[in-house]
N, C-alpha and C positions, 0 to 999 in steps of 0.2 A: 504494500500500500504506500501512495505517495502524497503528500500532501504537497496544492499548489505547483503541480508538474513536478521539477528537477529539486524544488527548491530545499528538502528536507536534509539534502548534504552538505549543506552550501552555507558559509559562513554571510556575515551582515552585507560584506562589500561582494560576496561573490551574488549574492539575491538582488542587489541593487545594481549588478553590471548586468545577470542576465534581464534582468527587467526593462533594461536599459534597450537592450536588443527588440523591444519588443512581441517579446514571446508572449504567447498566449496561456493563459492560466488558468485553469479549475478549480474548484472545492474538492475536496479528500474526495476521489475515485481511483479505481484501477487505470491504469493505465498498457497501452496496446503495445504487444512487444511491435518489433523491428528485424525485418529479413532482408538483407542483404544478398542483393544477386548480381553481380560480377565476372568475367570469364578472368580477369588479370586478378590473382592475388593479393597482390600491394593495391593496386587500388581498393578492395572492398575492404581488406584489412583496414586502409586507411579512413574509409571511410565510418567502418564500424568504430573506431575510436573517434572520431569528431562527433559522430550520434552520442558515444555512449561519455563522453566528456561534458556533453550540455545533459545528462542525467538520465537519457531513456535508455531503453534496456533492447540491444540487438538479441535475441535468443537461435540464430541461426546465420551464415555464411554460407555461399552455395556459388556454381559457375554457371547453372544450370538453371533455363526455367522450370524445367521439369523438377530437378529436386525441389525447385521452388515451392513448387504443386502440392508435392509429395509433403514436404514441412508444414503448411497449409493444411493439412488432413490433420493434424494433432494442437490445432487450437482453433477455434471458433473466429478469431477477428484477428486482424494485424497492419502492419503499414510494409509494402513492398520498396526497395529502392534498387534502381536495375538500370540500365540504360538504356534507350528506346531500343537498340538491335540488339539480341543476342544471340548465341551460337544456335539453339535450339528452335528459338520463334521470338517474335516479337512483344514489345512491352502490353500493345495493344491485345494480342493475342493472351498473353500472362494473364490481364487484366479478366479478359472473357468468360476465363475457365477457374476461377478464382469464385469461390464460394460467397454467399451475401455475407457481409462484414471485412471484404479486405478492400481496400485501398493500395494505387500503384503510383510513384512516385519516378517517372521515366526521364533520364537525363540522355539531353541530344546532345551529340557536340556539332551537330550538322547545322542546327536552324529545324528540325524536322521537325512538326509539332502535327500531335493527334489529340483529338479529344470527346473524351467516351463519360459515362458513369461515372465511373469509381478509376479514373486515369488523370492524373495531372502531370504536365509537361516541363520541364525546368531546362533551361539551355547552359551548356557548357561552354567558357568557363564558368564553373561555378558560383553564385554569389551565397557564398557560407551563410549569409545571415538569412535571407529568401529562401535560405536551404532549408535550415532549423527551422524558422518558423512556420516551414510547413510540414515538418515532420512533426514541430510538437503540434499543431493545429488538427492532424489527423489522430494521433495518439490520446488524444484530449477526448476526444470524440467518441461518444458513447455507443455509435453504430454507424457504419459506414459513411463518411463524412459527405462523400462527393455522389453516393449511388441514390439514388429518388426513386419515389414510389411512378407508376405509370401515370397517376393524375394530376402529378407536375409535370411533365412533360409538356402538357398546353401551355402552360406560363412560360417556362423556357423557349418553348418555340417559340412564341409569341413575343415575348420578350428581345430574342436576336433579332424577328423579322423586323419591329420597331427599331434597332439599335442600327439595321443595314438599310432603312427607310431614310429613318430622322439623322442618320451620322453618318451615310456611307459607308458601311462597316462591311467586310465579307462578312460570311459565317464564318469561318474560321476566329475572324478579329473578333466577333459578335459573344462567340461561346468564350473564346481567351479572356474577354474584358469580365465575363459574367464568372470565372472561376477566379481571378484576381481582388475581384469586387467582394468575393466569398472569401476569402482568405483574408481579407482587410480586415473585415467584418466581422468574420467571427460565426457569419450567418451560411446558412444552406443555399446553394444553388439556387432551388427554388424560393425560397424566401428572398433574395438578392432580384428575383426576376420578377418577382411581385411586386416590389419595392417601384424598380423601372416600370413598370406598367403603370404605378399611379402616379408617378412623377409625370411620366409623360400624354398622361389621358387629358 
């Protein structure tokens, strides 16, 4: 059990630098492990310590989205971090076959950006801080942070087809702006997309 995310390890100045970051923060809940999927070594290793440095808890390392899968079968919810291609399939594909409660965290070094349900896209190079605080943003998160029920789906539509009407936005831009605006926020996809329907009505 963690109280306030990271913070129960963490001296006066370390609570008030990660606060500082802007991380996002709960009342006493469990909190979502962290899977690490990597074909290079050093990199996930590296990664799993930058996760588990700001206090969440990686419980698996893998090259493989399949082992991915596999890890997946022995806990109910979790946050994935992978990078949009890997040896086996893709983040988007990880993402698909990934049971309700997990979340995917796909890092491109291309510019390549996809986005689905339960998939968020982060571009490479990394920015550490956009990094964390969407790792703790999903770990936070009591059930699938970014996956919605089918009856938000009309809001969401609805909401990009406004944002590609009134702003000139593709869909691509339309769906990025409305998962950015959720992570701001704090709020659900669909709640973010409701929000822009009455501002704009």
């Amino acid at each position: 059990m963690l109280i306030k995310g990271a913070l129960i390890n963490m001296n006066v100045a370390g609570r008030l630098a990660f606060a500082a970051q802007g991380a996002f923060f709960l009342e006493v809940m469990e909190l979502k492990d962290v899977i690490v999927v990597f074909p290079v070594k050093e990199t996930a290793l590296s990664l799993r310590a930058l996760i588990e440095k700001n206090g969440f808890h990686v419980s698996c390392v893998c090259a493989l989205g399949t082992s991915a899968l596999d890890a997946a079968q022995h806990t109910t919810q979790g946050v994935m971090v992978c990078p949009f291609l890997m040896r086996d399939m893709s983040a988007a594909e990880l993402a698909e076959q990934l049971p309700n409660g997990f979340d995917v965290i796909a890092l491109s070094k291309n510019g390549v950006e996809q986005y689905m349900g339960n998939l968020i896209t982060l571009p490479l190079p990394m920015d550490r801080m956009e990094f964390i605080n969407t790792v703790a943003m999903l770990v936070n998160s009591k059930s699938s942070f970014t996956r919605r029920a089918e009856a938000d789906g009309d809001y969401i539509s609805k909401a990009k087809q406004a944002l590609m009407s009134i702003k000139g936005m593709s869909e691509m831009q339309a769906h990025k702006f409305l998962q950015k605006e959720s992570m701001r926020s704090g709020k659900k996809i669909s709640a973010v997309a409701m929000d822009i329907l009455d501002r704009l009505a």
